[in-house]
C-alpha positions in Angstrom: 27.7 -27.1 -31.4 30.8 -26.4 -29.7 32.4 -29.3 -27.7 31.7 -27.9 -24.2 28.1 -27.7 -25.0 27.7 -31.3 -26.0 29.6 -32.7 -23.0 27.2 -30.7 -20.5 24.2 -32.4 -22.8 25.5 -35.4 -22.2 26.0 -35.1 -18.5 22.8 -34.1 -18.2 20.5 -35.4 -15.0 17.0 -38.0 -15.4 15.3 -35.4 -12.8 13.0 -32.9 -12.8 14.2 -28.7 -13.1 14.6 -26.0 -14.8 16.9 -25.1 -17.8 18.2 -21.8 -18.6 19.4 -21.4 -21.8 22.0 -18.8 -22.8 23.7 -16.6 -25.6 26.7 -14.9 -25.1 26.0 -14.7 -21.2 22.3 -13.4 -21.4 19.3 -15.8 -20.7 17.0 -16.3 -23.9 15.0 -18.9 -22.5 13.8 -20.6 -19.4 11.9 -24.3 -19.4 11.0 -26.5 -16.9 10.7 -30.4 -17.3 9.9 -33.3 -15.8 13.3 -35.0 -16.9 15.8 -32.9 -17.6 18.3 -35.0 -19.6 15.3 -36.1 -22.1 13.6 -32.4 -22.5 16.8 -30.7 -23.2 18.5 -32.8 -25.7 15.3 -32.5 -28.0 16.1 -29.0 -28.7 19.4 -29.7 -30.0 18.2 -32.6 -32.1 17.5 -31.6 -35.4 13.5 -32.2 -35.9 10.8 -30.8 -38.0 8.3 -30.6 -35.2 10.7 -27.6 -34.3 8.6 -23.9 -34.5 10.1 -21.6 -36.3 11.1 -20.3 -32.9 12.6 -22.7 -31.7 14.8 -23.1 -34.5 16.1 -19.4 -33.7 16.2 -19.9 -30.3 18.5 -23.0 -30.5 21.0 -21.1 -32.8 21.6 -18.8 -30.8 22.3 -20.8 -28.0 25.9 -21.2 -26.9 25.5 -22.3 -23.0 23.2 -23.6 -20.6 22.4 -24.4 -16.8 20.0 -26.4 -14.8 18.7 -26.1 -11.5 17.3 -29.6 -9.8 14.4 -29.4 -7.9 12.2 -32.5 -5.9 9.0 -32.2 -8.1 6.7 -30.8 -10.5 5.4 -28.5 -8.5 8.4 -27.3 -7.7 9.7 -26.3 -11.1 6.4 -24.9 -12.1 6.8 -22.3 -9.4 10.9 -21.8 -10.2 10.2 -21.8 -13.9 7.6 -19.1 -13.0 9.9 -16.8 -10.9 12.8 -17.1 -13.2 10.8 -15.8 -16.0 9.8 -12.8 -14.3 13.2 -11.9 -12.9 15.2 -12.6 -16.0 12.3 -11.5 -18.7 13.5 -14.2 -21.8 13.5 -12.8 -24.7 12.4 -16.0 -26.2 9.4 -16.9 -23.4 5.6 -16.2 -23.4 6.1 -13.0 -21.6 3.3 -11.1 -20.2 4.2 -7.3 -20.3 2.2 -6.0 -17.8 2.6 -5.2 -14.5 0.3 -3.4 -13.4 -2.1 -4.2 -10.1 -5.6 -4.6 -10.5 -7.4 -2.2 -7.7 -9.4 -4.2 -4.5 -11.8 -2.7 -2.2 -11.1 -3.6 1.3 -12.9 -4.3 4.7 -11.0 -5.5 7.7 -13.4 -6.7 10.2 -10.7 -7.4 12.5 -11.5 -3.7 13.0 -14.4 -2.3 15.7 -15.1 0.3 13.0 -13.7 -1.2 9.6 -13.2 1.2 6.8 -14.0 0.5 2.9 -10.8 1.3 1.5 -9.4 1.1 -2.6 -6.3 -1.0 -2.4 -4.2 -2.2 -4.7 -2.7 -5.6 -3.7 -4.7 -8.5 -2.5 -2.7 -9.4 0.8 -3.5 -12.5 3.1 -4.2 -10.0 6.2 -7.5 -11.4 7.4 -9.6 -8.5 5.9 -12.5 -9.1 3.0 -11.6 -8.2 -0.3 -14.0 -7.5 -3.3 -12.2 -7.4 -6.8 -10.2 -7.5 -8.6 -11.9 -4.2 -11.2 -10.9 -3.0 -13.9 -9.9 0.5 -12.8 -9.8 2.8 -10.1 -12.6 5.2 -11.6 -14.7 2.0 -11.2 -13.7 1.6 -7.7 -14.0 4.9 -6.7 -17.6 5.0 -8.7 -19.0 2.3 -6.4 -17.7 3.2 -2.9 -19.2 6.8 -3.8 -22.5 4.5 -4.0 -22.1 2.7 -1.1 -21.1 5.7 1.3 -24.2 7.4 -0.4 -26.1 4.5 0.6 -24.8 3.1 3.9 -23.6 5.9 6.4 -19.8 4.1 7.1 -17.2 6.2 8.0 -14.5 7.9 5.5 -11.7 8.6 7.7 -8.7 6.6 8.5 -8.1 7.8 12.1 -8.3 5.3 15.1 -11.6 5.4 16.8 -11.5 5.8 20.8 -14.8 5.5 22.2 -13.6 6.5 25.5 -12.4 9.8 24.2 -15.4 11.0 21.9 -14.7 13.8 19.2 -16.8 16.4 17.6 -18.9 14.4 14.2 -17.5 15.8 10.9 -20.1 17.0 8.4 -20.4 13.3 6.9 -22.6 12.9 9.9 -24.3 16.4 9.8 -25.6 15.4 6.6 -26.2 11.4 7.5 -23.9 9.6 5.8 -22.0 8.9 8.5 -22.9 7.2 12.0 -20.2 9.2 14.3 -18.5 6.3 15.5 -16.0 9.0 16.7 -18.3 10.5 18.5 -19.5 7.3 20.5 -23.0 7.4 18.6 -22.7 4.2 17.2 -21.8 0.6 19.2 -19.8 -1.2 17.5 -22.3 -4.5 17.1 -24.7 -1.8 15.6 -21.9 -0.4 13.4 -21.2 -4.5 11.9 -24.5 -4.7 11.2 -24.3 -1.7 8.8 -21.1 -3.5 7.3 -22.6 -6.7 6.8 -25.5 -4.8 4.2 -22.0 -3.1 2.9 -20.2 -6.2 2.0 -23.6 -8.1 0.5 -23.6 -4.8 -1.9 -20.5 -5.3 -2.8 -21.0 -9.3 -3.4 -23.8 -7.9 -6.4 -26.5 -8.5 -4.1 -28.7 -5.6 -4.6 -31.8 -6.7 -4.7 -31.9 -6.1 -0.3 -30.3 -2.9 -1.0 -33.1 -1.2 -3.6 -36.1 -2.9 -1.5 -35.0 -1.1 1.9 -34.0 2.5 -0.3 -38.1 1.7 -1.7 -39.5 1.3 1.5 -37.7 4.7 2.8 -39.1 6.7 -0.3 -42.2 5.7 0.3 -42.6 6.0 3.9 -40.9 9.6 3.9 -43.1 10.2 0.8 -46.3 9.8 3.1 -45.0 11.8 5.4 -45.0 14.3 2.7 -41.0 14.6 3.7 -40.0 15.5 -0.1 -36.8 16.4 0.2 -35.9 13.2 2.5 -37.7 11.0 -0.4 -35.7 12.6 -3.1 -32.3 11.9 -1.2 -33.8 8.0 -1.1 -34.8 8.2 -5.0 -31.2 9.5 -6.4 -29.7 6.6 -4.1 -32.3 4.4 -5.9 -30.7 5.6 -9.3 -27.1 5.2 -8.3 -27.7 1.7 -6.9 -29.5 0.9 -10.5 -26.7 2.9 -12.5 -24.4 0.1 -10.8 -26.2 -2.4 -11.9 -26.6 -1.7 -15.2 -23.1 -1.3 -15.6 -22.8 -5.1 -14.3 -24.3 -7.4 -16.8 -25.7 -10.8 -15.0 -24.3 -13.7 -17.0 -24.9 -16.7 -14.8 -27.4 -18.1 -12.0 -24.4 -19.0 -10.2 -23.4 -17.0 -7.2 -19.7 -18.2 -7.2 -16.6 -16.3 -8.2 -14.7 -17.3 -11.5 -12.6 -16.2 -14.3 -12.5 -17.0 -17.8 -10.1 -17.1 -19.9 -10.0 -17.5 -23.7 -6.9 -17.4 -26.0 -6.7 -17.1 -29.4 -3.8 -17.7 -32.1 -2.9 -14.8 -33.9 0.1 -16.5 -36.0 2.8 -14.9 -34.9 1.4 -13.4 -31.5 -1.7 -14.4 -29.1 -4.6 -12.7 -27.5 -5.7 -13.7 -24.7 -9.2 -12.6 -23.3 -9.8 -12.4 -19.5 -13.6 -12.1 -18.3 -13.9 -11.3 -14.9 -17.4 -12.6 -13.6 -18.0 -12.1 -9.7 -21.3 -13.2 -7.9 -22.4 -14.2 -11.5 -22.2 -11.0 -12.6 -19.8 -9.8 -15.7 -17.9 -6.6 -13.9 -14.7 -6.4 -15.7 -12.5 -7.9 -18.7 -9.1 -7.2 -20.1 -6.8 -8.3 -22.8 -3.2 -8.9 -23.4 -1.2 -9.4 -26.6 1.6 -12.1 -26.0 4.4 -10.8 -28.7 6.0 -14.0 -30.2 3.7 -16.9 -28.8 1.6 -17.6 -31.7 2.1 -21.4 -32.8 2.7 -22.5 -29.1 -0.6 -24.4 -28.8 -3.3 -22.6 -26.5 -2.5 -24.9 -23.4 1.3 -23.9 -23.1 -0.1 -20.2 -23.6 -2.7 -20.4 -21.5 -0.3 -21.8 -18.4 2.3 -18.9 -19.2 -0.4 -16.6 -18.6 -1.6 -18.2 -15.4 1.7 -18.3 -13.9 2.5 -15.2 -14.4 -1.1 -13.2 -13.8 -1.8 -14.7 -10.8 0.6 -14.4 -7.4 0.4 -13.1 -3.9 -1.3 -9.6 -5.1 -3.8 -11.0 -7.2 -5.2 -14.3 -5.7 -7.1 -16.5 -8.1 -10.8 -17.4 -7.6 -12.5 -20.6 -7.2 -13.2 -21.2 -10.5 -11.4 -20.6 -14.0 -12.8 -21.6 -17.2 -10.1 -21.6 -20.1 -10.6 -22.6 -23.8 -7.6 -24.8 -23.7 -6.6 -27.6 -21.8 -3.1 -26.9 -20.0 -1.1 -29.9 -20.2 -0.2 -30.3 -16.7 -3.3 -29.3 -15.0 -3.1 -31.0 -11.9 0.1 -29.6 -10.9 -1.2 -26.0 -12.1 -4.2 -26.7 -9.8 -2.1 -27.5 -6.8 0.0 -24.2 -7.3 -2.7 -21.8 -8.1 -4.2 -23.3 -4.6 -1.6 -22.7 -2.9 -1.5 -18.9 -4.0 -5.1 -18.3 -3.3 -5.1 -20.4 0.3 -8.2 -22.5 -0.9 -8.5 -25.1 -3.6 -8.9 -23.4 -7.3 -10.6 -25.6 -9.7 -9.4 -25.2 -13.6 -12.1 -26.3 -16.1 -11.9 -26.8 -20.0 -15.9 -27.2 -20.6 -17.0 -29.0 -23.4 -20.8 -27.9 -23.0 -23.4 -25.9 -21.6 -23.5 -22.4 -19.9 -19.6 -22.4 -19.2 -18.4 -23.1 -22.7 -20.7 -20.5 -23.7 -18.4 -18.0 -21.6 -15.6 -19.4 -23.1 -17.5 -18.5 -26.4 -17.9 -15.1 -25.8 -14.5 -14.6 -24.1 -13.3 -16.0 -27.5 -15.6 -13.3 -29.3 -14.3 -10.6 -27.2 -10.4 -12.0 -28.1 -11.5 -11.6 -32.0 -12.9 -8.2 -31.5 -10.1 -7.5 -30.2 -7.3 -8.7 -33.0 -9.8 -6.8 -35.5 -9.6 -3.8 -33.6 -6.2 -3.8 -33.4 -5.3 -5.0 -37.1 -7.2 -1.6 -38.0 -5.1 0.8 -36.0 -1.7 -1.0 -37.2 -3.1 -0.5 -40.7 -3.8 2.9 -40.0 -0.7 3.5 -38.8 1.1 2.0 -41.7 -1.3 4.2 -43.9 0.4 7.6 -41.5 3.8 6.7 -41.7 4.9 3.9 -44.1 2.6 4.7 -46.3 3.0 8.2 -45.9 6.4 8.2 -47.0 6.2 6.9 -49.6 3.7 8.8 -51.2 6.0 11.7 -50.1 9.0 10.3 -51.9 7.2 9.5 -55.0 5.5 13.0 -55.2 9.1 14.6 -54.9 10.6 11.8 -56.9 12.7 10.2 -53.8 14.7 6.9 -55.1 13.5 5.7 -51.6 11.2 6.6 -48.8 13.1 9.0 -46.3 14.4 7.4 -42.9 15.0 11.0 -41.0 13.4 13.8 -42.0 14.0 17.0 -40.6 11.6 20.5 -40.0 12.8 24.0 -39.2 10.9 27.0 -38.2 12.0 30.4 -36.6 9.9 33.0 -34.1 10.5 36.1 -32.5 9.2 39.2 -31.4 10.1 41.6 -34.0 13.7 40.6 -34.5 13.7 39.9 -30.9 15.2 36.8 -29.4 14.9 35.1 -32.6 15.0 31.1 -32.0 15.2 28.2 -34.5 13.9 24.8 -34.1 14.8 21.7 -35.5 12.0 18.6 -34.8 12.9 15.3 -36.1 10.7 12.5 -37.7 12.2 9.2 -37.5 10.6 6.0 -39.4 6.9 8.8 -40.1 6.9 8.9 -36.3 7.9 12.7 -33.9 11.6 11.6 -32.7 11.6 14.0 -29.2 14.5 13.2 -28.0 15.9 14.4 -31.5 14.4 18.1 -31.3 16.7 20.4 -30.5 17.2 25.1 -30.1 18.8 27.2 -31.9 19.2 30.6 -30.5 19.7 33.1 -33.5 23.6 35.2 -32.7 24.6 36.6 -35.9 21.2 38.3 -37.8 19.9 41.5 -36.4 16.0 42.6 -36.4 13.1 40.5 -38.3 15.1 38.6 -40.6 13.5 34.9 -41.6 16.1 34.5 -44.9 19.4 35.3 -42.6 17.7 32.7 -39.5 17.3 30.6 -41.3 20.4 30.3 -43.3 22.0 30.5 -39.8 20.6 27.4 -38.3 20.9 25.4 -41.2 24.5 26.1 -41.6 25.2 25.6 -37.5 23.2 22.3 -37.9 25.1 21.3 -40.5 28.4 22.1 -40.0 27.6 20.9 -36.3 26.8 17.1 -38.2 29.9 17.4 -40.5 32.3 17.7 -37.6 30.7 14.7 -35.4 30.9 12.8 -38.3 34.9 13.4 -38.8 35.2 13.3 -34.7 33.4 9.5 -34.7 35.2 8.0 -37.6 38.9 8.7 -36.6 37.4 7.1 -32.9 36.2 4.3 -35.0 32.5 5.0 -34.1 29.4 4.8 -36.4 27.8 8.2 -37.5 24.7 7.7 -35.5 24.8 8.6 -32.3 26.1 12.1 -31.9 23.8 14.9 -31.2 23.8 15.7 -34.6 26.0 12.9 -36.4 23.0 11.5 -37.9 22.1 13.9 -41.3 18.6 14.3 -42.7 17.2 11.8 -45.5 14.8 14.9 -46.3 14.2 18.8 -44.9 11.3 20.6 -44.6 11.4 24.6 -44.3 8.8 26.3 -42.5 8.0 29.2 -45.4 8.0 29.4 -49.2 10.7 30.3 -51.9 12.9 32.9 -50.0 13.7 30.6 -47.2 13.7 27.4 -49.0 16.2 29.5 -50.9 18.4 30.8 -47.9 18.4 26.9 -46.4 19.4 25.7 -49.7 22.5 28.1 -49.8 23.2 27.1 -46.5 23.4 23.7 -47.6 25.5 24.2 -50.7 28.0 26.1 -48.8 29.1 23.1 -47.0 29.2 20.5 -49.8 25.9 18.9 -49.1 23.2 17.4 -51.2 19.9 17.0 -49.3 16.6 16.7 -50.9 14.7 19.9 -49.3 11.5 21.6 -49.6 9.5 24.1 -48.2 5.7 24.0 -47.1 3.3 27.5 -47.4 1.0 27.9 -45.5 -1.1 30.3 -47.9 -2.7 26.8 -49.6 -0.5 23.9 -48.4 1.3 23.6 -51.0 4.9 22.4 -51.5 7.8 24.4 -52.6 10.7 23.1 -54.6 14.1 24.4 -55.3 14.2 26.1 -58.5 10.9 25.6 -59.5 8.5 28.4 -60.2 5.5 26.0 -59.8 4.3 24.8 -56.3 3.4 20.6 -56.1 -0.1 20.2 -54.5 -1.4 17.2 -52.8 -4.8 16.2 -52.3 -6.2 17.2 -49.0 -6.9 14.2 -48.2 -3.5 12.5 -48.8 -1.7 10.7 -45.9 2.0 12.3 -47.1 0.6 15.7 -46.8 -1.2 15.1 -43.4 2.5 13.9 -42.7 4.4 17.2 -43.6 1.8 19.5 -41.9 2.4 17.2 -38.3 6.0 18.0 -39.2 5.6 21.3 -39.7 3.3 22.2 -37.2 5.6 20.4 -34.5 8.7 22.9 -35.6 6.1 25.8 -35.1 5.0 24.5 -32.0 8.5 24.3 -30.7 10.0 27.4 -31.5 7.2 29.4 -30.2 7.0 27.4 -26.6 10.4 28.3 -26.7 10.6 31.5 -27.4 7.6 32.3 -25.1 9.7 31.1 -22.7 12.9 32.8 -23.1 10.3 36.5 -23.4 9.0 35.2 -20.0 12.7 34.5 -18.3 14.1 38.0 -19.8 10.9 39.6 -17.8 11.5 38.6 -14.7 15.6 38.8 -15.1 14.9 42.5 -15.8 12.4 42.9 -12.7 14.8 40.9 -10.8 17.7 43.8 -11.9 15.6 46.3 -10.3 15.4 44.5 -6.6 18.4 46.1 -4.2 20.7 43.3 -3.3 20.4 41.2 -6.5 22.9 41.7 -9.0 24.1 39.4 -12.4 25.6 36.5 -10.4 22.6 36.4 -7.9 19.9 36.7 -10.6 21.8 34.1 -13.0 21.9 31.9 -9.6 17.6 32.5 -9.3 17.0 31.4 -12.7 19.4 28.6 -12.9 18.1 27.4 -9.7 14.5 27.4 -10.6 14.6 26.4 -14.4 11.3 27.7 -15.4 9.9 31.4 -14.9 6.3 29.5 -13.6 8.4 27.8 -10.8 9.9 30.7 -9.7 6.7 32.8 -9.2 5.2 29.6 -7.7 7.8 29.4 -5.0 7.8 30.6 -1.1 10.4 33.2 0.3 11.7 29.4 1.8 11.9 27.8 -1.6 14.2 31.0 -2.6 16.1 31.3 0.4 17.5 27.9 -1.0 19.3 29.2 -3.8 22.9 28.8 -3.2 24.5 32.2 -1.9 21.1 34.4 -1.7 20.3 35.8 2.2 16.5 35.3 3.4 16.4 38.8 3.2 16.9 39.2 -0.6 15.0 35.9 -0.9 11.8 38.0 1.0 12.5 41.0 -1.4 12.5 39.1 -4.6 9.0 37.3 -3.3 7.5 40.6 -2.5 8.5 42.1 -6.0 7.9 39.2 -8.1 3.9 39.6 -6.2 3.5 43.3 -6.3 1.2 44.1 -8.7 2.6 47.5 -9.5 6.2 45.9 -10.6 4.3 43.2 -12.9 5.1 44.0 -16.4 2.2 45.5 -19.1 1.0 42.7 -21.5 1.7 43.3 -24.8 -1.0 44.9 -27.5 
């Protein structure tokens, strides 16, 4: 501890805040305390009740600063904000930021809409939510306007200046309040049934859809009682989809969190008007070992806030460990007292129960796909570097492939696995200058060798700058390479290879039977079908196919319409190479207006109109191939 940093512990204040601490300039950590001198000085004590990540957090440490406040409350809601503008590396961080979608009825309005909103704003309008998705949303307004004839535009309504009804209300699902068919204490009325559907009371709802079926059913109206049934079954497929859970009609969340060791789960239930319409999980990286109250207020403070209002009522597993000022801020954000409950017994520890369930699920789940994903890529490789006898499992591995047309516009590709995972940003072209005609041997040996040589002299360039070999374009030389093909361009490559001094283990993969080609072996290695490391190679390799083809499609599809853009009076090299730059792609081009062309720099709207007309006339579109 350096001696600055103990003087500013020692000057520290008896009063409540918020401390930042620091490393090297950058905040790792915020806290909040009720008394700043005593909270602080603790982490600097040495103590065995110090988590392991505390420990690392402390070491790092090299500064810190405090910012006073009046109360509790005060640095619960400072403490919050600093967390999510500075993002610690060392707090409870929840990574997600996305908004949860509302439905929305302002009936400040003479003819309110039902809108899908995405923030929860304190605007005087009604808001039902939050769900879990949009496609949920948009699922039960389509059952609402099917059942309830509101109105679906956005437009201002005048009264005084009646327009022509849309076909909403040709087919009645729509009052024509634009049309002045509807008053506007008739049109509330119709709202009111809207917003008790959305509260999950649909028991009104199905009993007046009944009554209508019938009735038009003694009418012998068929085709008026069948419109009432299929609203029937909409209205029911809603329900179904929302699982009652509690006689209460009240609004609540509840939470559950659950240790994972190093991380935490936590489990959010979403229960409105007693029914179960939602739930959602988060992993929190790094909090495991915090105790599920400090958790469980990280996540409050930073889920809830002016676009996502609490409700009433949230039931947690835990007990925060200042609840009462948590209670007074989470009030304060939802304009109504929240009430935060830790039960013990009864119906709401049973949510709690099967938020909890939900949570474990969850970990399961998840510890599945990470061991899946260990058994595709860690795994992998090192099955792979055992079946080709590999003193260690290869970091970078590289796969190359050619296409053409029949020695036309040959192009290589080079795709990149880093770690078993596809490395895009690491792919990269090679068009083919030196081999004439269908040669696969001579391509191949030419994009190895530019490749190479490319890596050998970013390599010399970095070191004399004093700069790591990663981090070049192609710096950074393969652990392992894979050849698309079997002995003659494994053979090619290889001599490519040797030609600049290089010693990198290489193989080849056949399609024929899968099977794996080594250098100056006669006999081909094959893997069991089944076998993660050869379900690794064949992604590899399929990825280098895929990219060279794409690529290759696309530079047949840019030489077309170059040569059809030869033929058009006024466009000569510099204008056509001005087309193509400007447009990229050959789709965009032929997607574009005679405006859109007239923008390229240096091209008249008159040769702009020609090149339209030609690229759309059917008689200059060239013949597909056989």
């Amino acid at each position: 501890m350096t001696e600055e940093l103990q003087l500013k512990i020692s000057a520290l204040p008896d009063s409540p805040g918020c401390y930042l601490m620091k490393s090297r300039g950058e905040i790792i950590y915020v806290g909040k305390a009720k008394n700043l001198k005593n909270r602080v000085r603790q982490y600097f004590h040495p103590s065995k009740s110090h988590t392991p990540k505390v420990q690392a957090m402390v070491e790092k440490v090299d500064d810190f600063d405090i910012v006073l406040v009046d109360g509790e409350l005060e640095a619960f809601i400072l403490e919050c904000n600093l967390i999510k503008r500075h993002m610690p590396r060392y707090n409870i961080l929840l990574k997600d930021d996305k908004h949860y979608p509302f439905i929305r009825i302002d009936r400040t309005q003479p003819f309110p809409t039902v809108d899908l909103v995405r923030r929860q704003e304190k605007d005087g309008a009604r808001y039902f939510g939050p769900y879990q998705g949009a496609t949920v949303v948009r699922e039960v307004l389509d059952v609402a306007r099917m059942v309830f004839p509101i109105r679906t535009c956005s437009g201002p309504i005048h009264p005084e200046k009646p327009r022509r009804p849309c076909i909403h209300h040709q087919i009645g699902q729509c009052l024509a309040p634009c049309a002045g068919n509807v008053s506007p204490e008739e049109y509330a009325r119709v709202i009111d049934q809207v917003m008790e559907f959305l509260s999950g009371k649909y028991a009104p709802v199905l009993d007046a859809l009944k009554r209508r079926m019938q009735e038009a059913s003694l009418e012998m109206n068929y085709e008026r009682a069948a419109v009432y049934r299929d609203r029937i079954r909409a209205v029911e497929a809603v329900m179904q989809k929302q699982k009652a859970i509690s006689t209460a009609q009240g609004d609540r969340d509840v939470i559950a969190c659950l240790d994972t060791g190093l991380d935490c789960m936590v489990q959010l239930l979403l229960v409105r008007s007693g029914r179960l319409i939602g739930s959602e999980h988060f992993l929190l990286e790094g909090a495991g070992g915090e105790g599920s109250g400090e958790v469980l207020t990280q996540f409050l403070l930073q889920y809830y806030g002016p676009e996502n209002a609490p409700p009433q009522e949230i039931l947690l597993s835990g007990d925060p460990p200042e609840k009462d000022v948590l209670e007074q801020l989470l009030s304060e954000q939802a304009g109504r007292r929240v009430y935060l409950q830790h039960p013990l017994r009864g119906d709401k520890l049973k949510l709690t129960q099967m938020a909890l369930k939900n949570a474990r699920d969850e970990v399961e789940k998840r510890e599945k796909r990470l061991l899946s994903n260990r058994e595709r890529t860690t795994g992998a490789l090192q099955e792979l570097a055992d079946a080709l006898g590999l003193r260690q499992p290869p970091r970078r591995i590289e796969g190359y492939d050619i296409s053409n047309t029949q020695g036309v516009l040959s192009v290589g590709s080079m795709v990149v696995m880093l770690d078993g995972k596809c490395a895009n940003r690491e792919y990269r072209h090679f068009r083919i200058k030196t081999v004439e005609g269908p040669n696969d041997f001579a391509s191949m040996h030419e994009v190895l060798t530019r490749r190479l040589a490319h890596g050998l002299t970013e390599i010399a360039q970095r070191k004399e700058q004093g700069l790591p070999p990663e981090g070049g374009k192609f710096s950074d030389l393969p652990d392992l390479i894979l050849i698309d093909g079997g002995h003659g361009q494994l053979a090619a490559a290889q001599d490519a290879m040797h030609a600049l001094g290089l010693e990198i283990p290489m193989f080849g993969l056949a399609k024929r039977i899968e099977e794996i080609v080594l250098p100056g072996e006669e006999d081909s290695l094959l893997l069991d079908r089944h076998s993660p490391a050869l379900h690794l190679i064949q992604r590899l390799r399929d990825e280098a196919h895929r990219f060279a083809i794409t690529h290759h499609r696309a530079l047949r599809g840019r030489q077309s319409v170059a040569s059809r853009l030869d033929a058009i009076p006024g466009v000569g090299e510099k204008r056509r190479r001005a087309i193509l730059n400007h447009f990229k792609t050959v789709e965009s081009l032929k997607a574009a207006s005679i405006a859109d062309i007239a923008q390229v720099p240096g091209l008249p709207e008159t040769v702009a109109e020609a090149v339209f007309r030609h690229l759309h006339d059917e008689q200059n579109a060239p013949q597909e191939e056989p």
